[in-house]
C-alpha positions as a Python dict, from the first residue, in 0.01 Angstrom:
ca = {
    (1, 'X'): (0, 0, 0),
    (2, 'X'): (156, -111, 357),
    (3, 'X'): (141, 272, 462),
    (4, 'X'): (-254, 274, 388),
    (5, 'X'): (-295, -48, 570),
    (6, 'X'): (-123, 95, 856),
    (7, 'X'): (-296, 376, 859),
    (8, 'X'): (-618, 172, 842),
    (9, 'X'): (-547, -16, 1152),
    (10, 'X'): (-401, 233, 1333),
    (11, 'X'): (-711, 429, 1335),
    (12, 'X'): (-1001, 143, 1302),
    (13, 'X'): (-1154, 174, 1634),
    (14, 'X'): (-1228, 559, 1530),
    (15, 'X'): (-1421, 452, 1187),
    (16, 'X'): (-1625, 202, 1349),
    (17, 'X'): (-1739, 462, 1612),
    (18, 'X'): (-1847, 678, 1288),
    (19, 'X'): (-2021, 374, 1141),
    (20, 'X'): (-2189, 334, 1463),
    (21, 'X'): (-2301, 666, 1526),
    (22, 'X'): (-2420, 687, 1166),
    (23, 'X'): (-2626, 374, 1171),
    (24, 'X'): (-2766, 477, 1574),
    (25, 'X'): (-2848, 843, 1384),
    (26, 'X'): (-3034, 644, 1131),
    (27, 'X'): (-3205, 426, 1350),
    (28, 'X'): (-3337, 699, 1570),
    (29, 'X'): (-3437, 907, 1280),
    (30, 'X'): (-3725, 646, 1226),
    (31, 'X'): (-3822, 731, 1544),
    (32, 'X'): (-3755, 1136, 1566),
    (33, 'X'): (-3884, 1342, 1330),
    (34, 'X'): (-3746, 1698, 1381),
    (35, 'X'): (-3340, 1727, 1295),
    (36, 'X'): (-3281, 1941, 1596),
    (37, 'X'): (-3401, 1683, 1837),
    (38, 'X'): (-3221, 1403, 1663),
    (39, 'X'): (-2887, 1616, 1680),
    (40, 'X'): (-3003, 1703, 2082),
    (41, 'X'): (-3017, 1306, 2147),
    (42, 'X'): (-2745, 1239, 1921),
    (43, 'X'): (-2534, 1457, 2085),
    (44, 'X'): (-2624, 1334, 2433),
    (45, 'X'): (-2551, 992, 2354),
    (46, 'X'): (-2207, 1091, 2220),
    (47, 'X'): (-2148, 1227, 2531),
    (48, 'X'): (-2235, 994, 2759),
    (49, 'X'): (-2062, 731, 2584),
    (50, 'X'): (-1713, 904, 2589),
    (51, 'X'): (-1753, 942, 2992),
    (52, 'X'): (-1822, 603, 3008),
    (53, 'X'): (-1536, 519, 2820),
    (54, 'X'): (-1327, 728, 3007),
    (55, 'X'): (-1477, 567, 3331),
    (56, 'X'): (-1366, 216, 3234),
    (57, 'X'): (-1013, 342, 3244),
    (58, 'X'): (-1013, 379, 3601),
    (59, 'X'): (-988, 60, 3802),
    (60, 'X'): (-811, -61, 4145),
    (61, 'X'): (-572, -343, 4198),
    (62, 'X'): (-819, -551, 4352),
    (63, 'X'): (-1040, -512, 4020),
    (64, 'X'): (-776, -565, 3788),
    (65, 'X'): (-693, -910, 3927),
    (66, 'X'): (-1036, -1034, 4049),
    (67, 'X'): (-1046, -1310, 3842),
    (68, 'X'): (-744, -1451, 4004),
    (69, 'X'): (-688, -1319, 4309),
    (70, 'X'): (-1062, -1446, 4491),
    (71, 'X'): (-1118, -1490, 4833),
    (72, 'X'): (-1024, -1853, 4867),
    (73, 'X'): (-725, -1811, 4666),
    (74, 'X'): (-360, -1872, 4831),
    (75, 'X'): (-112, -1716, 4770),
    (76, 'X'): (170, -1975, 4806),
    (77, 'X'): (486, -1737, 4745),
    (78, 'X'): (603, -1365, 4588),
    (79, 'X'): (915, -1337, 4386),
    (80, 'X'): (1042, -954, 4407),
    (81, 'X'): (1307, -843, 4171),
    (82, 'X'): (1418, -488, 4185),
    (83, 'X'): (1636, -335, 3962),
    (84, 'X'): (1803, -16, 3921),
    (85, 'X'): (1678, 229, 3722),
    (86, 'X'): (1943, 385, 3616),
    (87, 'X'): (2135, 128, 3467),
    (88, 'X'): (1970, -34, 3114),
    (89, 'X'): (2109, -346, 3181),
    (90, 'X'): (1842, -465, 3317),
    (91, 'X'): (2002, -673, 3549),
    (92, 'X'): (1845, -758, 3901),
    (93, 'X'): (2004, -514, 4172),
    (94, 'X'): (1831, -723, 4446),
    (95, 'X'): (1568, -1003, 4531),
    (96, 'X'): (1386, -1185, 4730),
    (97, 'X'): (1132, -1495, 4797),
    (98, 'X'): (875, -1419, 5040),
    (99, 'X'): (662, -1718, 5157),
    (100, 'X'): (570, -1587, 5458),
    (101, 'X'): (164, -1529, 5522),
    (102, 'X'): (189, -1242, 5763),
    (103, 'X'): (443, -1068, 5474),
    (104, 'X'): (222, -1186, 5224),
    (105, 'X'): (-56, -1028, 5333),
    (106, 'X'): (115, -723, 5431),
    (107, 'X'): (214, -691, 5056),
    (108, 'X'): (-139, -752, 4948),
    (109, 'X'): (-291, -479, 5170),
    (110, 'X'): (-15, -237, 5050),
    (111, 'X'): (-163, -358, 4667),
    (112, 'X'): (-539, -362, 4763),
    (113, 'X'): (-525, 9, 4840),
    (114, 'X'): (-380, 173, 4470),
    (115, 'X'): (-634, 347, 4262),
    (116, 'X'): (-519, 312, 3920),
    (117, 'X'): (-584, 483, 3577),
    (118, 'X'): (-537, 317, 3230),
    (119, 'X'): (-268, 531, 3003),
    (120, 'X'): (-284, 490, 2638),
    (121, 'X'): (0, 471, 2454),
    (122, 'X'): (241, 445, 2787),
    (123, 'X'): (476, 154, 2724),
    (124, 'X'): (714, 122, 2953),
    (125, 'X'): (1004, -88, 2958),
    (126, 'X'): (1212, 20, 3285),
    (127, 'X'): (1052, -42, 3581),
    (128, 'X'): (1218, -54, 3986),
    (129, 'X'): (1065, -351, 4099),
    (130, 'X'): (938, -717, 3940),
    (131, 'X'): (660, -872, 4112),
    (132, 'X'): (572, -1209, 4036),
    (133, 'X'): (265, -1344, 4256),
    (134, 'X'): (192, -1708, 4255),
    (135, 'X'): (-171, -1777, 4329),
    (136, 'X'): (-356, -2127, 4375),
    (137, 'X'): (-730, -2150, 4306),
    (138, 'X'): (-978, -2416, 4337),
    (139, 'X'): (-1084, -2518, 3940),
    (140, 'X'): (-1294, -2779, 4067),
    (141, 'X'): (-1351, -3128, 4298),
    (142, 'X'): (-966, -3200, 4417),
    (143, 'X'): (-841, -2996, 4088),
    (144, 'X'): (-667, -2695, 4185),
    (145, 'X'): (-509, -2420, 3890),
    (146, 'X'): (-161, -2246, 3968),
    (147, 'X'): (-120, -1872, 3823),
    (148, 'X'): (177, -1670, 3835),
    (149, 'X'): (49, -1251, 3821),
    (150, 'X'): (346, -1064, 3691),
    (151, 'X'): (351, -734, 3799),
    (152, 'X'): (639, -467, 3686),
    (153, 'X'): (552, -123, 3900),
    (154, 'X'): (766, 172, 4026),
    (155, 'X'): (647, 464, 4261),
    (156, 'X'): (402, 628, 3950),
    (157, 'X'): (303, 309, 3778),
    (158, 'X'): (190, -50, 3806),
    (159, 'X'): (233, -234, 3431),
    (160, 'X'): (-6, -25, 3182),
    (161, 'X'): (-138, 188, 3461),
    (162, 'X'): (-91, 515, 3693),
    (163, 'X'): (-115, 519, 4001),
    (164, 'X'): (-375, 781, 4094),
    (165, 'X'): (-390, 749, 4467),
    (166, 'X'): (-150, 863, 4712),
    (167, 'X'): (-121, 500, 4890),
    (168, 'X'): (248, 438, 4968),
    (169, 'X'): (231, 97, 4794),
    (170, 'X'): (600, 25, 4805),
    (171, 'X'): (631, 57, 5161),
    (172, 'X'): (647, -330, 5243),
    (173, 'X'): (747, -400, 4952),
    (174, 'X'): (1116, -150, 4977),
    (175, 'X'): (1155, -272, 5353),
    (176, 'X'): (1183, -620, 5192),
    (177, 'X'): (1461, -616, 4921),
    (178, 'X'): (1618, -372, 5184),
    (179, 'X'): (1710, -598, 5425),
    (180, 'X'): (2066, -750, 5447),
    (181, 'X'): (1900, -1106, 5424),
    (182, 'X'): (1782, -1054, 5064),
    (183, 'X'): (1887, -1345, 4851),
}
């Protein structure tokens, strides 16, 4: 019984997109008489859902954290944590506190610029560097909200996604922890 329910969940999504194609097919049969046109338009529709789809797995940094990262949003600090990839320890090689607004924004332009690409089924759990991003906005009349963005990236990917564009995003941020003044 538990391997049928996994099963079940595990592939879901897939029967509701039969149940909706067979209820959009019966729906536009009302409408279309001749089979061969209904499987033309059917077929079209398939089609131009699954780019879509596919389109919505491409994003930017910028897009991915628009809904905290505005443009009257400060950004009062950035933790960085890097850690060494070849030990599974996971224990912080280096790491620093950046409060600075000229570094700041440095870092944010490096971020602004990666195209990125949702992967399916890519969990990682190693990653070089830890990013945590602490962000006041404005929730209202003298009522601000605090956010921390955690962001765990290396030179191919940033969390869930790949980094599609050739951007050196890490430049700022591997000058930082490379300094003798890290703490």
């Amino acid at each position: 019984m538990g391997g049928f329910i996994d099963f079940t969940l595990q592939y879901f999504h897939l029967f509701l997109i039969a149940v909706l194609i067979a209820i959009v097919t019966l729906v536009m049969s009302k409408f279309i008489n001749r089979k061969r046109t209904l499987f033309m338009v059917m077929t079209v529709l398939v089609i131009g859902f699954f780019f879509a789809v596919q389109q919505l797995k491409y994003t930017s940094f910028p897009e991915l954290y628009d809904k905290t990262l505005k443009e009257d949003s400060v950004i009062e600090e950035i933790n960085i944590r890097e850690y060494d990839p070849s030990d599974d320890s996971l224990e912080t090689s280096a790491s620093k506190v950046i409060e600075d607004q000229d570094t700041i924004e440095r870092l944010m332009n490096d971020f602004s610029k990666v195209e990125l690409k949702k992967e399916d089924g890519t969990a990682r759990e190693f990653y070089q560097y830890h990013v945590e991003i602490i962000v006041t906005n404005q929730a209202g009349e003298d009522r601000y909200l605090t956010n921390v963005i955690n962001i765990k990236l290396d030179q191919d990917y940033l969390n869930d996604y790949k980094v599609i564009s050739s951007t050196n995003h890490l430049k700022t941020l591997q000058s930082l922890v490379s300094r003798k003044d890290a703490s």
